[in-house]
N, C-alpha and C positions, 0 to 999 in steps of 0.2 A: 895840634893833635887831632881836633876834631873833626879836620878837613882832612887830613892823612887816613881815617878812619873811615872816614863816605867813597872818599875813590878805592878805599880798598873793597868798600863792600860793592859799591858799583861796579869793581871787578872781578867779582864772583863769578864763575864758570855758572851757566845757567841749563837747565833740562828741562825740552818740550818733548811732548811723547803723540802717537798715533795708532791706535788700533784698532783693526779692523776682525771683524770675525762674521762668515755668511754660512750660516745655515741653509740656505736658499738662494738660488740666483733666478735671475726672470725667464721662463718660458719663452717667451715674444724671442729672444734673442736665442738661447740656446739649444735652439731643435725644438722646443715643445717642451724640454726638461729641467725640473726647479733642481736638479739635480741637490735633493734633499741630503744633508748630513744633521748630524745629532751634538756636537760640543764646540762647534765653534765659536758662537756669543759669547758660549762657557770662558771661552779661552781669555779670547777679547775681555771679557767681566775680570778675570784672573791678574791679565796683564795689567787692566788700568790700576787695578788694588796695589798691584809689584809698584809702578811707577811711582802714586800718590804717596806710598809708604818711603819712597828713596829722596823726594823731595823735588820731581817733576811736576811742572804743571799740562795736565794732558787737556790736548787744543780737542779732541773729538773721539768716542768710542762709534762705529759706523757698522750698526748691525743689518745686516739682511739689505731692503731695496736702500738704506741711507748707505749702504757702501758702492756709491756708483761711480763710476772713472773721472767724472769730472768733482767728485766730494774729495777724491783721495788726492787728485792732481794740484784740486786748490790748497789742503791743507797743507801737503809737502813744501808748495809755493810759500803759503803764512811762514811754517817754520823757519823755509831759506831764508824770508826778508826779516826774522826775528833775531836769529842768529847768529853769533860773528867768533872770534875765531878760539879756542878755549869750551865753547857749549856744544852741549850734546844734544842729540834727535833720537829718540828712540821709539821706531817701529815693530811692530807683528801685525801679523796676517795669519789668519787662520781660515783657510775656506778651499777649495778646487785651484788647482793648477794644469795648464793645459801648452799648448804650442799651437803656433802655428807658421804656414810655411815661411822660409824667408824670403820678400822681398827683394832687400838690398844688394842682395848678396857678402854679407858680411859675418855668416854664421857658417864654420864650416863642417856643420852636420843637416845645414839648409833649412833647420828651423829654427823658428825664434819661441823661449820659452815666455811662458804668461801668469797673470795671476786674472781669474775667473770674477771678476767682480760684475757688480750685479745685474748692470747692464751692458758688461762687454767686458770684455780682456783688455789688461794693461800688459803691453809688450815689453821686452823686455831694454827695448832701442828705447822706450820711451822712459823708461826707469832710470836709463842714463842720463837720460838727457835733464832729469828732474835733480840728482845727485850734484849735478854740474853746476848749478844755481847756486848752491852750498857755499859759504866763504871757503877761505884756505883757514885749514884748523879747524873747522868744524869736526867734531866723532860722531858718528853714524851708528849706532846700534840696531839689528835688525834680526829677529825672530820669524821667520817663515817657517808653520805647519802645515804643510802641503805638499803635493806632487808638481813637479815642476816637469820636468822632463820628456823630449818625447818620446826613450826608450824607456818608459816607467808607464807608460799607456798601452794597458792591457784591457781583460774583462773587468779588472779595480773591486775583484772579492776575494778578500782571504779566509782564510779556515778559518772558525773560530774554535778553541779547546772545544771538547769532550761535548755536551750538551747545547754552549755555550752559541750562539746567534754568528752568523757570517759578520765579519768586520768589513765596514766597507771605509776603501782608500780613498784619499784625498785629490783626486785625479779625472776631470770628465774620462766617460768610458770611450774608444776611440771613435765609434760610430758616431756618438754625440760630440765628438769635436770636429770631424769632420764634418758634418749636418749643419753644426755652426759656422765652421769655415768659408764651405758653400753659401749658404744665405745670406751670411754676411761679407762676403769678398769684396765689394764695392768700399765699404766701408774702412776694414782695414787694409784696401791698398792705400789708398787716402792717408789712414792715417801713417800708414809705411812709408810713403814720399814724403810727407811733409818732416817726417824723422827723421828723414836721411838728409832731405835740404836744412834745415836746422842744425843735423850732425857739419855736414860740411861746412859751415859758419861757422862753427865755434872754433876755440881757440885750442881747443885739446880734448880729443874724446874719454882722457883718462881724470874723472871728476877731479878738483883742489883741495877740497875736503878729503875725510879718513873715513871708510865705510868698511865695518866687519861684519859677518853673519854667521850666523850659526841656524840650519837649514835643517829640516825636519828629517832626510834622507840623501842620498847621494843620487846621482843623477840616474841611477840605472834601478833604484828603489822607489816605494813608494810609504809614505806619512797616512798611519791607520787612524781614521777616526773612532773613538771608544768614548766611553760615558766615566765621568763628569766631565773629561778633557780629552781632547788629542793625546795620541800615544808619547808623543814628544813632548807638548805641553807639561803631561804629567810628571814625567821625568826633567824637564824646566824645573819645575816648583819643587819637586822633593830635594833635587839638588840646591836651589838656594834656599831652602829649609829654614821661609821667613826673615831670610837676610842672615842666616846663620853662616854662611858660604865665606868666605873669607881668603879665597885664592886667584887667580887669573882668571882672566876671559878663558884661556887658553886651560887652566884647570878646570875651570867649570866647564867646558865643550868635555874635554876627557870624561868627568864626571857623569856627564849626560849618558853620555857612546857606552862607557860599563854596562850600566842599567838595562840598555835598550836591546831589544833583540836583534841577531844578525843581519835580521831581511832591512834594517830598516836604522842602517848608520848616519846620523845625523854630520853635515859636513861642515867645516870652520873655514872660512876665506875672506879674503881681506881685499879690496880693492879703492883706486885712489891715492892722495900723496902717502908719504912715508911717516909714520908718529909711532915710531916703537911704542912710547909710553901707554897709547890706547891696549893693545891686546895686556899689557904688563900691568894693566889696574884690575881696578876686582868688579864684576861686573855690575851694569848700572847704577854706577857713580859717578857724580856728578862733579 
């Protein structure tokens, strides 16, 4: 009986978790612009508490310059090689979202969207390619509060109510991703070829793991930053109202989109093998 009892514990579904939140990204790289926001640590700090309280162990919180492409690339790595098939990964990102052009030619709106870290953009090829490492059965969880998009790159200010301070969006403003683009093209052609030679190796560009999201906005909006948290963050955490939440991934997304205002509908998508049972549990659950 007491060896029937150790393999059962030893097969306990297990949870690593990853979050990142940048106030700040480096000048040197983006035009000259720290392109400053105000709650995304916030967020980051919020989501580690979510984790720690669900019975995660979180590999890294990556604020400000500690959230750099190769911090975020290695930790995904640690989690792949931790992981095997029954355990979960659960990510957020809270900080600027940006694009840029596509390379490969495999995007067909010709960019590729990004996430703004702190010393460069993680593309969106390379995001794949990171997923991919994942066993089969592995579930993916993934919180993005930001602008992805590159029909969501405008001036990135909204009105604020009545008295109330302009809100600013989660989004380099277009000049400053172009200015980045520019300066840095060497760079990311480099790393655009070696993604797509890497893609062509592999054995299937659609990852073997289960990855779902739930995104701050739809592709054509943008994710406001506001104080003490992201606009969608906030509505994150009131909806799981300290673990109070008790319905689907797929109710808790609904949950979310009520609350939030029209400009700014947060989107649920799922990519990777087929695990009905993931969107049908309650979210982060182990």
């Amino acid at each position: 009986m007491a060896s029937t009892g150790n393999t059962a514990a030893s097969a306990a579904p297990r949870g690593l978790s990853l979050h990142v939140g940048l106030n700040e990204i480096s000048p040197a790289h983006y035009g000259g612009s720290n392109g400053r926001l105000e709650a995304c640590i916030n967020d980051a700090e919020e989501m580690e508490k979510l984790a720690l309280a669900q019975g995660f162990k979180v590999l890294a919180v990556l604020r400000d310059s500690q959230g750099t492409r190769q911090a975020v690339k290695d930790t995904f790595t640690q989690a792949a090689k931790a992981l095997k098939s029954g355990d979960i990964f659960f990510f957020s990102y809270s900080g600027h979202g940006s694009f840029v052009p596509d390379e490969n030619g495999d995007e067909p709106d010709h960019a590729d969207e990004t996430w703004c870290l702190y010393d460069g953009m993680l593309i969106d090829d390379e995001v794949n390619l990171l997923w991919q490492a994942f066993a089969p059965g592995v579930r993916i969880f993934v919180l993005l509060d930001c602008c992805h998009s590159g029909s969501a790159i405008r001036d990135f200010l909204a009105a604020g109510g009545g008295a109330q301070p302009a809100k600013r969006a989660r989004g380099l403003p277009k000049a400053t991703a172009k200015k980045t683009w520019m300066t840095n093209r060497a760079m990311y052609k480099v790393i655009s070829d070696a993604t797509a030679a890497a893609a062509s190796g592999a054995t299937a560009k659609n990852p073997a793991c289960t990855v779902t999201l739930i995104s701050g906005c739809q592709d054509d909006q943008v994710s406001i930053d506001d104080w003490p948290n992201g606009a969608f963050t906030a509505q994150v955490l009131a909806a799981w109202n300290n673990g109070a939440f008790q319905g689907t991934i797929a109710d808790f997304h609904a949950a979310i989109i009520a609350a939030m205002d029209p400009d700014q509908q947060p989107n649920l998508y799922t990519i990777g093998s087929a695990n009905p049972a993931f969107p049908a549990q309650r979210p982060f659950m182990i």
